[in-house]
N, C-alpha and C positions, 0 to 999 in steps of 0.2 A: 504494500500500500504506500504511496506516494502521496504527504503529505500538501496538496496544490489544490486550490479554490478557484473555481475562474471566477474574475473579477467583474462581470459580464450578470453575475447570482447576486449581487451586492447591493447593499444600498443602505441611502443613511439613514441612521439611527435618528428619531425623536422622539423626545418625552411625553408620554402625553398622562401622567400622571398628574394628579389636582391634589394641593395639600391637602381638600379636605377628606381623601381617599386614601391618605397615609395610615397603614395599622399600627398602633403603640406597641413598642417592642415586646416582646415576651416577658414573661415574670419570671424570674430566676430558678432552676429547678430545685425541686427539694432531694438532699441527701436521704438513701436509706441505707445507711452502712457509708460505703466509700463510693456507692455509685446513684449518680443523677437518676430522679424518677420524673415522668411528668406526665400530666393526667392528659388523656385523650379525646377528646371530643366526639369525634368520629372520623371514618375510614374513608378516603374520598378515592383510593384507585390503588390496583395490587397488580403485581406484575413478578415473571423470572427473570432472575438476571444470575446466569452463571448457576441455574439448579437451587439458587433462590430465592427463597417469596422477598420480597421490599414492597412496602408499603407506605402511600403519600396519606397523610393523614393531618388534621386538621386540627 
């Protein structure tokens, strides 16, 4: 595989993000032991990657 983009597929980048559509950062997760926990809302899409499951979640 030969890392090359044709330049031809490109195009510019603009923002079209509105502050008032900015989500407030995350709240910090809570420790149980030595490792990060943090509650889940729900599952918004699952997939294989490499035999497996990842999951994007909300």
């Amino acid at each position: 595989i030969h890392p090359v983009f044709n330049k031809v597929l490109l195009s510019q980048y603009y923002d079209l993000s509105f502050p008032s559509q900015q989500r407030p950062p995350p709240p910090p997760p809570e420790l149980i032991g030595s490792e990060p926990e943090y509650k889940v809302e729900y599952i918004v899409d699952a997939k294989l990657v490499y035999r497996k499951l990842k999951f994007l979640i909300y």
